[in-house]
N, C-alpha and C positions, 0 to 999 in steps of 0.2 A: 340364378344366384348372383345377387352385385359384391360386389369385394371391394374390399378398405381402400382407396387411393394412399392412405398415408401407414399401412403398415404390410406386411410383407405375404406375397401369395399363398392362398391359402387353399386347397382344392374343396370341391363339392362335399358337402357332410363331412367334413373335417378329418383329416388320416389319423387313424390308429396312433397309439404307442407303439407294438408289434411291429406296424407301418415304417415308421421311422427307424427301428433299431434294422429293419433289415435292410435300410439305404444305408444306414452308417456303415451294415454290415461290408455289402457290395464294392462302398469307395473302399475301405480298408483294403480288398479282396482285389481291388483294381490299382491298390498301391504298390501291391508286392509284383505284379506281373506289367507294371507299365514301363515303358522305354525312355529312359533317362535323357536322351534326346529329344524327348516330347513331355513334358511337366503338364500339359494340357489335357493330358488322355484319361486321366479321371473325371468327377465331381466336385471333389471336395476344394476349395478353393483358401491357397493358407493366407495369400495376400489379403490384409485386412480391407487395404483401398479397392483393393479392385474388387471386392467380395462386396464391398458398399456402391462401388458403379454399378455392378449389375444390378443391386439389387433396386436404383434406382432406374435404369433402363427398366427392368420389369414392373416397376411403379406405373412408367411413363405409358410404357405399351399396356399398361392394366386399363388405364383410366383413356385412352387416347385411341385403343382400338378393343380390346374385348367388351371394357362398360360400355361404349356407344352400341356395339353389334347386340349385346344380350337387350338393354334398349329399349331398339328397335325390335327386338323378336317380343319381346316380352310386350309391347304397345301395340303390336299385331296379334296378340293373343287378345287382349283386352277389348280391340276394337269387335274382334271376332263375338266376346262373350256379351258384347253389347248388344250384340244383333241379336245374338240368342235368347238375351237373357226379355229381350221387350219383344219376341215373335213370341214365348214361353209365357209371356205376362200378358198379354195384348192379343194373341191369335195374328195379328198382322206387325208389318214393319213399313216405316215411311225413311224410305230409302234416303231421303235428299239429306236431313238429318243427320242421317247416320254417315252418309257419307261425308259430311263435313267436317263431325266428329273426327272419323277417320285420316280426311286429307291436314285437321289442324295437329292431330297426333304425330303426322309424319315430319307435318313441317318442325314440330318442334323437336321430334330424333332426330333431324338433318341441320337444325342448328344448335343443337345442344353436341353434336359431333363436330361439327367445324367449329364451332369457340373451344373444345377440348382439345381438338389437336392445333388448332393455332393459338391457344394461349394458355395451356397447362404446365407445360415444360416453362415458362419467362414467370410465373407466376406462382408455380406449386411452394414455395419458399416465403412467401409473403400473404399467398391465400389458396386454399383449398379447393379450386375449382369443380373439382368432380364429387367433396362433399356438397357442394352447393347445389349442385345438381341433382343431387340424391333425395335434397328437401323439396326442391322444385319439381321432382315427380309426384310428390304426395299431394302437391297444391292442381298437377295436373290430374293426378287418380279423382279427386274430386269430381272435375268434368265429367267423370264417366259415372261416377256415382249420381251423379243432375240428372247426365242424360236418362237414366234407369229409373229414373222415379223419386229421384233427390232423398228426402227423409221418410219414403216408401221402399225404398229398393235394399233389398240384401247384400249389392256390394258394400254396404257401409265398412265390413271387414278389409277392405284393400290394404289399410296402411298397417295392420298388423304385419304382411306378408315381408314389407321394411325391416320390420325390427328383427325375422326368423332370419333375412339374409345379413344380419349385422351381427347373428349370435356368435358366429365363429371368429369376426374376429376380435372385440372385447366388450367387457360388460358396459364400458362407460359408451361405445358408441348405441350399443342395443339400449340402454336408459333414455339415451337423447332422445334415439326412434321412438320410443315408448311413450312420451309428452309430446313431442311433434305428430302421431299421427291423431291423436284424438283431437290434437286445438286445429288440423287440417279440418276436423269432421265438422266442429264447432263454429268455424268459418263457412263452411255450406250453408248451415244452419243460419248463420247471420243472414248468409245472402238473402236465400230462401222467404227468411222474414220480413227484410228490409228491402229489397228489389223486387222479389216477387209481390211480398204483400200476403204470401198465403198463411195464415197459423198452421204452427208447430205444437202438434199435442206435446206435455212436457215430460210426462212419466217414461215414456217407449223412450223416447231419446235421452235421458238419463244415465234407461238401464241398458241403453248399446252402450252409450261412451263407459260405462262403466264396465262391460264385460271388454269393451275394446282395450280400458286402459289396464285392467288387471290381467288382461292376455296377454298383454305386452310385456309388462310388468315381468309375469313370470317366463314369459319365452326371453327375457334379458338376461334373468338373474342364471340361464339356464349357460350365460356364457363365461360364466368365472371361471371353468376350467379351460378357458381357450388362454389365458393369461399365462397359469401356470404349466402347459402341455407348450408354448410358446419359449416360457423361461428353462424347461427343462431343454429342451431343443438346443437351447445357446448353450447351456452348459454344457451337454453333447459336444458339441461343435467347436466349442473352446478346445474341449480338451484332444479332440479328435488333432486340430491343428497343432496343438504342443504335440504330440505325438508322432505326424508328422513331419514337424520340422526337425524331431530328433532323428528321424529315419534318415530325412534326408541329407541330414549331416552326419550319420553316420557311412552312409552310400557315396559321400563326395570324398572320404577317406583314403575310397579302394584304389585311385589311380596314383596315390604317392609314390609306390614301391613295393615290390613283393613282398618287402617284410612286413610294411603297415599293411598292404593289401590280406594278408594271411590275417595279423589282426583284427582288420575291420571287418570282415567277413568271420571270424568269429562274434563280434561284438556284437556284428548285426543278428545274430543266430539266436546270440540269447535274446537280443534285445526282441526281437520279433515272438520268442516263444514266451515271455517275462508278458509279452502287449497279450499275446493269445490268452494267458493264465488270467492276466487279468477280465479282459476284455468275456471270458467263459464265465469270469466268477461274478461279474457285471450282470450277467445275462443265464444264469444257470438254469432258469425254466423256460429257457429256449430250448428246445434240443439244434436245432438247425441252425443256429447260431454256436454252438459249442461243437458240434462236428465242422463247419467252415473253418474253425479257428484252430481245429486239431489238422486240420488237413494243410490248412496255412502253414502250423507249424513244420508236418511233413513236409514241405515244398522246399520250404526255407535250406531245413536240415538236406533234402537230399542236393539241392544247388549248389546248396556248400563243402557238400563231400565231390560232387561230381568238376566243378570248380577249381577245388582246392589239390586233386589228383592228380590232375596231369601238371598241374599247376606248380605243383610239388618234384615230380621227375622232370621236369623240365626246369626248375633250378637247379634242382640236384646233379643232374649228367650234366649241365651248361658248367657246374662248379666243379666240377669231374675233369673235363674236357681242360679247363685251364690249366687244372693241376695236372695233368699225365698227357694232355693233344689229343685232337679232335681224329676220331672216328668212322667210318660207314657204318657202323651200325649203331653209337651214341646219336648221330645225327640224323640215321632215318628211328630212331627212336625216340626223337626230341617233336620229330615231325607229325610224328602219329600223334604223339600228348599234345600239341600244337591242334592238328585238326581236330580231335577229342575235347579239347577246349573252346573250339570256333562250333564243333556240333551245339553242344551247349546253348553258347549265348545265342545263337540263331531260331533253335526252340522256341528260348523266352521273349526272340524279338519278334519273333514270326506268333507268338502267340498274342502279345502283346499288339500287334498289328491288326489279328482277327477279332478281338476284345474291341479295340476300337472301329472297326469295321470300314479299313481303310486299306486292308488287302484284297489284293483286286486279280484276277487272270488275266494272263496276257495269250491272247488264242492265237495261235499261227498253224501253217500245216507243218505233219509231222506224219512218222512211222510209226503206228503202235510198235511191230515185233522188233525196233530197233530200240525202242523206248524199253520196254519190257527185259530185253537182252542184258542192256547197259545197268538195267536197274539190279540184274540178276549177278552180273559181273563184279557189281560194284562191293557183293559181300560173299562170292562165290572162297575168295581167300580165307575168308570165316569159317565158311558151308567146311573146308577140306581142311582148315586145321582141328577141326571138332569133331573129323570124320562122319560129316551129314550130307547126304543126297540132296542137293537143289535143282529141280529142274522145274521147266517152262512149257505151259500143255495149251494151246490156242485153236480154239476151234477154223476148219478149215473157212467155214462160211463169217468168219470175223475178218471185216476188212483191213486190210493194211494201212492205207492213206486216209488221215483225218486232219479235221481241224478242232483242235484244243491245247488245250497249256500244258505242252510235256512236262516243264520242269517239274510243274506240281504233282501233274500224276507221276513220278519217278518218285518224287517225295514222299508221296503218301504206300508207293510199292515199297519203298526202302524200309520205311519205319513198319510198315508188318512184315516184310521178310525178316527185317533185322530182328524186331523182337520174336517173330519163329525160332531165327536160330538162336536165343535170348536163350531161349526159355526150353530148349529142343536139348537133350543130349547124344541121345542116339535117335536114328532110324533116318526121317527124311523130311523134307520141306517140300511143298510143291504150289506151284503157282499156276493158277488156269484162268481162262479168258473163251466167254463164250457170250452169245449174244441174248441182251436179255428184252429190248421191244427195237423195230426198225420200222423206220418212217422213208418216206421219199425224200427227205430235204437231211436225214441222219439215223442213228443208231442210240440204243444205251446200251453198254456194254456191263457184265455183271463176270466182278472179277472176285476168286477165292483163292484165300492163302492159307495152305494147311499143314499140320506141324503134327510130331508125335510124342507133343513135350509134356509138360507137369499139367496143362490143361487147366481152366475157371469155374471154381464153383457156381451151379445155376446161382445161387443168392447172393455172388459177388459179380454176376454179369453185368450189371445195369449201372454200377459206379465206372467202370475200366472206362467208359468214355470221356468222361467227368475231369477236367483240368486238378492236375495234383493228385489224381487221386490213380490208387494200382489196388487190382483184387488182392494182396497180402503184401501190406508193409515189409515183412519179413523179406519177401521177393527184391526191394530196392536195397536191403545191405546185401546180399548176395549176386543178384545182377545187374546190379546200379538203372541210374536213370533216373529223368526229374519228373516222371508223372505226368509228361507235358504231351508225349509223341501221339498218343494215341488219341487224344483229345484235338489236336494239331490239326490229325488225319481226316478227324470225324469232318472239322469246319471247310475243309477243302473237298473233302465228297459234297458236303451241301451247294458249294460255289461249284461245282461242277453238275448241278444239277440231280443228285442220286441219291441214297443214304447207305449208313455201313450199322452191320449186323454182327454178332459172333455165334456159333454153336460149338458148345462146348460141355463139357466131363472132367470134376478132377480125376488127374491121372492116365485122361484116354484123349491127350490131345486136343487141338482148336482147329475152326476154319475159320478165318475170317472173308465175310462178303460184305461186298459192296459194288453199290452202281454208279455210269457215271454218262453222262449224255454229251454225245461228240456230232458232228457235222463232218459231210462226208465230202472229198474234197478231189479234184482231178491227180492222178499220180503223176501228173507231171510239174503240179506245184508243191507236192512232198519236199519235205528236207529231212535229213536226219538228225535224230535229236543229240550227235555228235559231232556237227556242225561246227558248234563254236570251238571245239579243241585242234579243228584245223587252220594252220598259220602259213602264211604263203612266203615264201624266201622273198627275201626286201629285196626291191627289183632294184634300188639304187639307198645310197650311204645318205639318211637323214641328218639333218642341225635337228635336235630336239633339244626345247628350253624347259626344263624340269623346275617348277617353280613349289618348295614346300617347306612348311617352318622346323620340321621334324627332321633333324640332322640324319635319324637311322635310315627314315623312307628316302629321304633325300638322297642318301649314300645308295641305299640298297636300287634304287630304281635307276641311278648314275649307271650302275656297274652291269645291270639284267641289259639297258640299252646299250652301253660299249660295249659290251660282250656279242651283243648282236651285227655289232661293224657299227651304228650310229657315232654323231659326232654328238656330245650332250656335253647344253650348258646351263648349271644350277643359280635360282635365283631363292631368296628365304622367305620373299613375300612379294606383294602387290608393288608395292613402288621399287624392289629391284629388279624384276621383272620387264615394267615400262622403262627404265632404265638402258636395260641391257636390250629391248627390241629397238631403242632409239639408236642402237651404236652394232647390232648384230643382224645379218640375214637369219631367220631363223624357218623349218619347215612346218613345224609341230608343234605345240604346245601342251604340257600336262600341268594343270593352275588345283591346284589345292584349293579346298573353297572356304575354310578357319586359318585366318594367318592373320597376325598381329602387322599393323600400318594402313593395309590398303589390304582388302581379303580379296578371295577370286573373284566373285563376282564383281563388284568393284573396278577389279584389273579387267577383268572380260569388257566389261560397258564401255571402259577408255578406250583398249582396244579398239569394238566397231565403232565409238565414235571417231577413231583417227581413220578408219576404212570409208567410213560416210560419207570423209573429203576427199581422200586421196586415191580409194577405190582398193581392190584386191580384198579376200578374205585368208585368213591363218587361221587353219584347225586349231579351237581350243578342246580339251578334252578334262573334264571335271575329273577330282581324284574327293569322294569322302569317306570318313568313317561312318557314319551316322546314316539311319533306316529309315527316316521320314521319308514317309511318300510323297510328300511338296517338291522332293528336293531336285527330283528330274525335271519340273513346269517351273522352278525356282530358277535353275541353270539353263534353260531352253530361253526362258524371256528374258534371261542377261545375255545372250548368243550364242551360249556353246554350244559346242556341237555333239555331244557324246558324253554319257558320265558312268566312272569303273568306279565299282567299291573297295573301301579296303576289307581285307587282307585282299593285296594288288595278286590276282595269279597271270602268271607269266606270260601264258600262251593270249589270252585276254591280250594285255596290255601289246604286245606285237602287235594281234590283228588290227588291237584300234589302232595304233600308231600306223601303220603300213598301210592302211585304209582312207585314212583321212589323208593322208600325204598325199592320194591322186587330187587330192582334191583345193590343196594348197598353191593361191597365187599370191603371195606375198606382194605388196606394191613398196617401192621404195618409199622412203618417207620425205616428205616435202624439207628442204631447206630449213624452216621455221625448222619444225621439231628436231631436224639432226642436230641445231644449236641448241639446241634447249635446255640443256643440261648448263651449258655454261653461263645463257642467261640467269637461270635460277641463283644459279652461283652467284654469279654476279651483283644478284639482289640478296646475297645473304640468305636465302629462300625466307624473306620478307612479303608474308599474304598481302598483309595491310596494302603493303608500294603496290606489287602486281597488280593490286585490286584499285588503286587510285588511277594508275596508268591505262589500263583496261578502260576506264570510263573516261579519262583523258583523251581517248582514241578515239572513242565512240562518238564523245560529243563532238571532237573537233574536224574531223574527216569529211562528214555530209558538206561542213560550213564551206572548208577549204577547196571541195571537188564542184561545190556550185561555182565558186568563185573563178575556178580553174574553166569552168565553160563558159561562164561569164564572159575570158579573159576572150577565149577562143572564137567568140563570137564578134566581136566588139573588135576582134585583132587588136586588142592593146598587151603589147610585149612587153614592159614595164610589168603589166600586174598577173602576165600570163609566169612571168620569172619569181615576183612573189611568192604566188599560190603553191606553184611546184615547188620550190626552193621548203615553204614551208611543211609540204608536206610529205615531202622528203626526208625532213627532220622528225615530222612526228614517228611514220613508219621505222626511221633508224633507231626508235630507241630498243623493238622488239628485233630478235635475230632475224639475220639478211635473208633474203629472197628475193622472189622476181616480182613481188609487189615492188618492194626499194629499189628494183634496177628501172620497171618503167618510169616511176616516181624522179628518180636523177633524167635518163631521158627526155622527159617531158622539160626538164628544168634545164637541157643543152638547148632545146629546141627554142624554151621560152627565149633565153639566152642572145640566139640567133634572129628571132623574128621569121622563122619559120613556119607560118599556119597551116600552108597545107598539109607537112608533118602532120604538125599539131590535131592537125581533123585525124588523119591516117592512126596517129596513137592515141589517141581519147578512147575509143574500145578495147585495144590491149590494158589500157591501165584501168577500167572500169572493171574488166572483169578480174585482173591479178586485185584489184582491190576487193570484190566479193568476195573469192576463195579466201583470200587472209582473214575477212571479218569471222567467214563460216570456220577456219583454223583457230581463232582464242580462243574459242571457252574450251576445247580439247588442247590446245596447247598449255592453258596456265590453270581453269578453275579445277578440274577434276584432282591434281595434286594437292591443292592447299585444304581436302578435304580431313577434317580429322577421322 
């Protein structure tokens, strides 16, 4: 099939209507569970310009690399049917022919490809290079119709096949096909008569071009609904993006304050259930489209009850605590609503993550029964306030030391324990582990979690995996939950290599199973998957420079490291930061990576650029909020050395600090930059000067330093006292060092008539002059950056 160069991709036999509502459906469905930190992680694109770049870049690569490659396949089919079509006619084939035929076909897919991609893009705006192309196959289909028997041969049909691959995308290009391919035919015919000399009976070839042209004719008119299946599209799409943009101005509401936050997250509730109502009544003989949108709705609603709960006790006891003082049990109650609220959003980011398919495992060794334990522990307080039996049953022959991704598998045991005891009131929970295939190089293990709770009906089995969705709505007002966990689970068994099942009965209880394929690993590289909660007593009293724009984190991480014995000094962004390392020893660094001046990474890059001169490395240690998976190879290629999420927890934040501290060699800072500050000062922190003086140096140093060997060589002390003199001056306008101390030197010695000196310090100031050159751009450009 060839495709439009001038209108927008269109697939093979044209998509459905059906087709397109359920793309619209999916972006919608990929709106409500995308990460706000990532605006990328749908389809639907709301920028008008950038939605008109791509769809020019998809222009460019239509006509510059698919139309060349289809081509070519398609002139190798033709070549093929030549052969066939005159051995079917002829009993024999005279190969030399054909293969000429063939090698001129090639040559001309191999320059019709290189003038497309080297002159489509400079040209597509002035002229049509690949509709040209498109005419100039039918002049070439011709040839093949010669070689076959000219106005004997039954390819004469070729250039209909033109106007079938133009019907999709409008009727005015299939009409053009439609008279281009018969006056192609009718130029054979010329040749034929005129070149060859042979007569052309006149009736037969009449009644081709006429069934040719009335074939075309009606395979054109067949494209008028490609126009309007086109213009419905936009219209779609229009309103798809109104829709959006109101979403997402509704969504930038939530972080003003709890009070608009409570708000906005109503507004967004209706607002999303108001798009579902509509968006059903659009679509009402969908059925699959009217259950998505009721399920959307469910989601919405429970997010927002789940949200807004803890969300709610935790103003309320915080507003509590003001008025009557703070608590041990309002505060370990503010905490549980606290991490009940972080459950949540981690759900949607982590689901949000597997949607775009950019969560990944991170495999290390580990202890299953220590894994297993921890995970069983972690809601065992649950298990005994509800008075439920949880225990842990593991086959003797399942090995202990493997290699895989504990966090996740604790993850995925938590959220079916947890919904066991969910859903559990009496009797027991139990968790087994036994082995389900073993290899020489590993294992899969096949793990079940069983409960003796309200249990799933067979005919509500098959949705429980399904994102948003729970076998009885009902079940979410009564045990809350966003419908996310179990769907969570399922995509993390699949990255583990396994799948998960359930059996189950209302009323007689669940199991849930699932496999999951581990690598089997020496025990003496085991770690326990309780590793990171061990913190090693600071072997000695840290400087840690806490750099962040948020006055709470900033406070709160002050006080977690003083309280530890550290000496902590806070900076509010990038440029006070460099600042404060130009005037502070410092061991540690924690650099926020959103701060308004100069952001971390920014700060990080000045940073090793002042290392690259002067040598020594300072642990930096990334602090963000935000889930993107870029953001660890993001901070790695600006230098740092290590990146903690927020919500900062405690024991974390030691280890990194106490860890990286071995590793800390701080080098004093050269002369130049401990002035530095007062220079800038000095010029008013005026880019413009520093940036005129910078190039003042530049040019005039080489000139001054030939001249100074000049002087040296020739022993004339008169211009060996110039040279230095002058370029001593130049060096004194940037802060002092031991460039400007040889620089005076040179300029006692010129003084004196001293050359043997003079030979003896020509090296020392050659090289104090290379460090200063390799010192500007880290001493003046990286600040004047906006």
């Amino acid at each position: 099939m060839i495709y439009d160069g001038s209108s927008r991709r269109v697939p093979w036999g044209c998509r459905t209507r059906s087709g397109r509502i359920r793309e619209l459906e999916l972006m919608f469905a990929r709106f409500f569970q995308r990460d706000t930190a990532q605006p990328d992680a749908w389809q639907l694109q709301i920028d008008v310009q950038e939605s008109e770049r791509l769809k020019r870049e998809r222009v460019v690569r239509l006509n510059t690399i698919t139309v060349p490659a289809l081509r070519g396949a398609g002139f190798a089919l033709l070549s093929l049917t030549v052969l066939l079509y005159n051995y079917s006619a002829h009993g024999s084939v005279d190969v030399a022919p054909w293969a000429r035929l063939t090698v001129g076909f090639a040559m001309y897919c191999a320059a019709s490809s290189w003038l497309l991609h080297r002159f489509f893009r400079p040209l597509w705006t002035r002229f049509d290079l690949g509709f040209f192309f498109l005419v100039v196959d039918l002049l070439v289909w011709q040839v093949a119709v010669y070689a076959t028997g000219a106005e004997t041969s039954w390819l004469f049909f070729l250039p209909v096949f033109r106007v079938v691959d133009q019907t999709p995308i409008s009727i005015r290009r299939a009409l053009v096909f439609a008279h281009l391919g018969p006056l192609s035919y009718i130029l054979l015919l010329t040749y034929v008569v005129l070149v060859d000399g042979r007569g052309v009976p006149l009736q037969p070839e009449v009644g081709k071009l006429a069934c040719m042209y009335f074939g075309s004719v009606y395979a054109a008119l067949a494209a008028r609904s490609a126009g309007r299946r086109t213009e419905r599209m936009a219209q779609v799409i229009r309103l798809a993006r109104q829709l959006v943009t109101e979403l997402g101005a509704k969504s930038a509401a939530l972080e003003a304050s709890s009070r608009e936050l409570k708000e906005s997250l109503d507004n967004q509730s209706r607002l999303a259930e108001e798009n579902s109502r509509l968006y059903a009544a659009a679509q009402r003989d969908h059925a699959k489209a009217e259950d998505a949108s009721r399920a959307k709705g469910e989601f919405v609603a429970n997010v927002s009850h789940e949200i807004r709960t803890p969300l709610s006790a935790i103003i309320g006891m915080s507003q509590h605590m003001l008025d009557t003082g703070a608590s041990e049990t309002m505060l370990r109650r503010i905490q549980s609503s606290a991490e009940s609220l972080l459950a949540v959003i981690n759900d949607i980011l982590d689901f949000s993550k597997i949607e775009s398919g950019k969560l990944t495992l991170d495999v290390g060794p580990f202890s299953l029964r220590a894994a297993l334990n921890d995970a069983a522990d972690t809601l065992r307080l649950l298990a005994s306030a509800k008075q439920i039996g949880l225990t842990v049953s593991v086959d003797d022959d399942v090995p202990d030391h493997l290699l895989g991704d504990a966090l996740r598998l604790r993850q995925v045991l938590i959220n079916l324990l947890g919904n066991a005891l969910k859903f559990t009131d009496r009797g027991e929970v139990r968790l087994t582990v036994r082995p389900a295939t073993v290899s020489p190089d590993g294992i899969s293990l096949r793990f079940g979690v069983l409960d003796t709770g309200i249990g799933i009906p067979r005919d509500k089995q098959h949705v429980v995996f399904e994102p948003f969705s729970q076998a009885d709505g009902s079940a979410a007002r009564k045990y809350g939950g966003t419908g996310l966990g179990l769907s969570i689970s399922a995509r993390l068994v699949e990255l583990m290599g396994g799948r998960i099942w359930v059996e189950s009965d209302a009323g007689e209880g669940s199991t849930f199973h699932f496999t999951a394929a581990f690598a089997l690993c020496p025990k003496s590289h085991a770690s326990a998957p309780d590793a990171l909660a061990v913190v090693a007593v600071p072997v000695r009293r840290l400087a840690v420079l806490v750099v962040e724009d948020d006055d709470v984190h900033r406070e709160l991480l002050a006080a977690l490291l003083s309280a530890r014995g550290h000496q902590v000094v806070t900076s509010r962004n990038g440029r006070e930061a460099l600042e404060e390392l130009a005037r502070t020893r410092i061991d540690v660094v924690l650099m926020d990576l959103q701060m308004p001046e100069i952001d971390g990474l920014r700060a990080t890059s000045t940073i090793r650029a002042w290392e690259a001169v002067v040598g020594g490395h300072l642990p930096i240690i990334a602090m963000t909020a935000s889930m993107l998976t870029d953001d660890h190879q993001r901070c790695l290629d600006a230098g740092m050395d290590r990146l903690i999420t927020k919500p900062i927890v405690r024991d974390v934040l030691f280890r990194s600090v106490e860890e990286l501290s071995m590793q800390s060699s701080p080098a004093e800072l050269p002369p130049e930059l401990a002035g530095r500050a007062a220079f800038l000062a000095g010029l008013a922190g005026d880019g413009a000067l520093v940036e005129k003086l910078v190039g003042l140096f530049v040019q005039q140093t080489p000139v001054l330093m030939t001249e100074l060997r000049t002087a040296i060589r020739d022993e004339d002390a008169p211009a060996l006292l110039r040279a230095a003199h002058a370029l001593k001056g130049t060096i004194s306008t940037f802060p002092a060092g031991p460039a400007q101390a040889e620089a005076a030197r040179m300029e006692a010695i010129g003084r004196a008539g001293d050359f043997p000196a003079a030979r003896a310090a020509l090296p020392l100031l050659d090289g104090e002059m290379e460090r200063f050159r390799a010192l500007l751009p880290v001493l003046l450009a990286s600040d004047f950056e906006s």
